[in-house]
C-alpha positions in Angstrom: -5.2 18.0 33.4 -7.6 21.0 34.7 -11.1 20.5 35.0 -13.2 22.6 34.1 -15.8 24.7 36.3 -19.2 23.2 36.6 -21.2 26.0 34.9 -18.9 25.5 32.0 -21.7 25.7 28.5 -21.7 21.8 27.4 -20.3 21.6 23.7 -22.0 18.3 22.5 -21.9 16.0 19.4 -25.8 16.2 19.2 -28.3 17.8 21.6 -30.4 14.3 21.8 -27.7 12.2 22.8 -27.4 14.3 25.7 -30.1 14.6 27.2 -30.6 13.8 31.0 -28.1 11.2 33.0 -24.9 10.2 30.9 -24.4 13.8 28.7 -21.1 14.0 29.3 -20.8 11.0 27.5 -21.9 13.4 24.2 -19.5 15.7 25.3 -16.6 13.3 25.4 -17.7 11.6 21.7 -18.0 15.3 20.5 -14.2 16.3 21.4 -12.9 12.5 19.9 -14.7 13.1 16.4 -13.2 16.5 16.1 -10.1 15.1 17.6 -10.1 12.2 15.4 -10.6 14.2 12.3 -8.0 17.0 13.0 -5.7 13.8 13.6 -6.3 12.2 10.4 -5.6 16.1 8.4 -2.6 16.1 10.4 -1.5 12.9 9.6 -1.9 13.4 5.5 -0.5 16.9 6.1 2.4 15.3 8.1 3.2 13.1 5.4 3.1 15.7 2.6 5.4 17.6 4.4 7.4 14.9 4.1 7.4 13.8 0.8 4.2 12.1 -0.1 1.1 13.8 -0.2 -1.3 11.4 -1.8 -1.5 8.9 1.3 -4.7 8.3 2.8 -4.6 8.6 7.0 -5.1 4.8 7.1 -2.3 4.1 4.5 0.5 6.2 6.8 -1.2 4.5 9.8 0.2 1.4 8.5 3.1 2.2 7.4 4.1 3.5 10.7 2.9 0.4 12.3 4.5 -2.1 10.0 7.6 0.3 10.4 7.6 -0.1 14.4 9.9 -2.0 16.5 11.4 -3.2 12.9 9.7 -6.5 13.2 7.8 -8.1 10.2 4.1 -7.9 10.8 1.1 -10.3 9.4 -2.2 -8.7 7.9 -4.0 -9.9 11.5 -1.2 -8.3 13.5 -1.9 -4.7 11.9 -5.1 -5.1 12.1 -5.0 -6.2 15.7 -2.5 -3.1 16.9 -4.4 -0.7 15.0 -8.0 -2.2 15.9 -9.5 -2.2 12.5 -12.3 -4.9 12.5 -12.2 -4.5 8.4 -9.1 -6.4 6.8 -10.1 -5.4 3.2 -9.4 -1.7 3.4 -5.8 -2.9 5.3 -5.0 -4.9 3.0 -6.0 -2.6 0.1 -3.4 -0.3 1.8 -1.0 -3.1 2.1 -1.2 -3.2 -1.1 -0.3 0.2 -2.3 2.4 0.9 0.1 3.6 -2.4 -1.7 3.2 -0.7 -4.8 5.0 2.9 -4.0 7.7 1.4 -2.7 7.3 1.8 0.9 6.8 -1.8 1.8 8.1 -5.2 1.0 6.3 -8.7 1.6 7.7 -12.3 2.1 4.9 -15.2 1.7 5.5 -17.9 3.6 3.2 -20.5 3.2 -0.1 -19.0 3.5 0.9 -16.0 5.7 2.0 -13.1 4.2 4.4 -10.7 6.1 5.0 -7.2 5.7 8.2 -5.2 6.5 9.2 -1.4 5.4 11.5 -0.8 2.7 14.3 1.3 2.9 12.6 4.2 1.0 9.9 3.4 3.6 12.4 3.8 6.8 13.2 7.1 5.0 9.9 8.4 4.4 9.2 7.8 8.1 12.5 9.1 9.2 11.1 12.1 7.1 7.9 12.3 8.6 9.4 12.3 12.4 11.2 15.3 11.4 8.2 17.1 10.4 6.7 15.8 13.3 9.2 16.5 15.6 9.0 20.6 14.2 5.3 21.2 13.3 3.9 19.4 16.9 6.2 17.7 19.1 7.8 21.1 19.7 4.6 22.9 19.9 2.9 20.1 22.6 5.8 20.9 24.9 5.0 23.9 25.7 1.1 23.8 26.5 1.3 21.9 29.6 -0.4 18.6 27.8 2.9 16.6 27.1 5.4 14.5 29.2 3.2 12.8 32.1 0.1 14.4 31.4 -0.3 13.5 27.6 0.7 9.8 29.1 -2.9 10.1 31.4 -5.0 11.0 28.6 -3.2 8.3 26.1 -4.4 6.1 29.1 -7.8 7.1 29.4 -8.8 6.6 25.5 -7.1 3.0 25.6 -9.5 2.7 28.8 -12.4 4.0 26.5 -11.7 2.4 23.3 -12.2 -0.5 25.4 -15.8 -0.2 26.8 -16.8 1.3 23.1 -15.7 -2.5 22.2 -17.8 -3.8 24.8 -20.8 -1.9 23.8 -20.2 -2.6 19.8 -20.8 -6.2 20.5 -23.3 -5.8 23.0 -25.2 -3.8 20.6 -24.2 -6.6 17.9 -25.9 -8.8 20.1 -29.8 -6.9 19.9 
């Protein structure tokens, strides 16, 4: 990935959070909110390409996830992959992807586990393909795909990370 020149203007979430040592940290939490909420119209634009258009971002979030690998998942598992702290708004998605359809459920004994259905396979068969012609097409020809999208996938794991650290440090005042 490029840098970019030194004298470059500083685009910032807020001008007081960058102020002296540590502003490019603003920078960097500037380009993830935007980033995060062209991800999340994207995602609900995605999905009413393909069929459904009344899905919240955290609804097709889940589904994809409970969809992956093909493996039954438990409330606690999505919310660990996913790294949602707040089980109530999973499991109120839970339980209308369990109501459109998209997902089944088999208790056993107190755990509940979620798999997709087989209109939910589809709908995220249909969603790839949308995927697949609006953006995965598109990313491969800016120069920020193959090995280089790989980097920057690695560096926001690597950052989600030390956000956690400071949540709970700051959990800890």
């Amino acid at each position: 990935m490029a840098k970019p020149a030194e004298n470059t203007r500083r685009i910032v979430s807020s001008r007081h959070l960058a102020e002296g040592e540590g502003w490019e940290a603003s920078e960097f939490e500037y380009g993830l909110i935007i980033a995060h909420n062209a991800f999340y119209r994207w995602v609900q634009r995605c999905m009413g390409a393909a069929g459904v258009p009344d899905m919240s971002p955290l609804e097709i979030l889940v589904l994809h996830n409970v969809n992956h690998r093909g493996r039954e998942k438990r409330l606690s598992d999505i919310c660990f992959l996913l790294n949602i702290e707040d089980t109530h708004t999973v499991n109120y998605a839970l339980r209308k992807l369990l109501r459109l359809g998209l997902l089944a459920s088999d208790k056993r004994g107190k755990e509940v586990f979620y798999s997709t259905s087989g209109d939910g396979r589809d709908l995220c068969d249909r969603y790839r393909e949308v995927r697949d012609q609006c953006l995965t097409d598109v990313l491969s020809g800016t120069g920020i795909a193959g090995a280089e999208l790989r980097e920057v996938a690695a560096h926001l794991r690597a950052l989600s990370g030390l956000y956690d650290q400071a949540s709970r440090a700051a959990a800890s005042l």
